[in-house]
N, C-alpha and C positions, 0 to 999 in steps of 0.2 A: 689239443688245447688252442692252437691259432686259429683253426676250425673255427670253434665255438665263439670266438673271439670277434673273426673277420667279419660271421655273421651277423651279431650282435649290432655288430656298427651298421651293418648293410639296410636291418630291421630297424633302428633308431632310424637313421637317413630317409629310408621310408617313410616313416612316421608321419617323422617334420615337412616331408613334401606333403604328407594329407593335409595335414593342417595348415599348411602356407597355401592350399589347394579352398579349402574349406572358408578359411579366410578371405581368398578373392570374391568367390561366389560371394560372401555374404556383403561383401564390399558392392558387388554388382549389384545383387538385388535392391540395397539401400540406394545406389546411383539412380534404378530406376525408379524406385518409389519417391525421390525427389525430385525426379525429372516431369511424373506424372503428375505430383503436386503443381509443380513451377506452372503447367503446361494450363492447370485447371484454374488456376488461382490468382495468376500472375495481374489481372485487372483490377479484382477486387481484394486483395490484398494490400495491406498498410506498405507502406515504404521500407523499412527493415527486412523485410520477412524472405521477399525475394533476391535480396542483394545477399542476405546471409544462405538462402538456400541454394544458389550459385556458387556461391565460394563452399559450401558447403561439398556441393558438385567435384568441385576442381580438386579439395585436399582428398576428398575418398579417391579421385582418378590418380595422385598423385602417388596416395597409397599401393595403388591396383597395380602400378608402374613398378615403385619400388618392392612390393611382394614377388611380382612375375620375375623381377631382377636376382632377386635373390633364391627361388624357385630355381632359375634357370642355371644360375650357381651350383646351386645341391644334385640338379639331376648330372652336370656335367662332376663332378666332383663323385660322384656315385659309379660313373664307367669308370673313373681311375681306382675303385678298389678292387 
């Protein structure tokens, strides 16, 4: 029965690193596609657009931070079972 049990948790744990996995990647991709905007755009571009796609920039990184933070949590938290 603990068996069945200790696994369970091990399988869940995994999971949620996929997806805290899945989630950075997509955080990145989006980093880049606004970076590639910034990069094309930045001159002819209204005033607003670049100032909000920079901050834009900075809270996905901030995310990518705090994901990996918490990633790295779960994997360590996973040899202790």
């Amino acid at each position: 029965m603990w068996y069945n049990l200790k696994y369970r948790k091990i399988d869940r744990e995994k999971e949620e690193i996929g997806w805290i996995k899945f989630w950075i990647g997509v955080a990145v991709a989006a980093i880049m596609g606004l970076a590639s905007w910034f990069v094309n755009h930045y001159t002819t571009a209204q005033t607003p657009m670049p100032v909000l796609d920079v901050l834009s920039i900075v809270v996905l990184a901030i995310f990518i931070v705090l994901l990996n933070k918490i990633g790295l949590k779960k994997i360590k938290d996973l040899e202790n079972l």
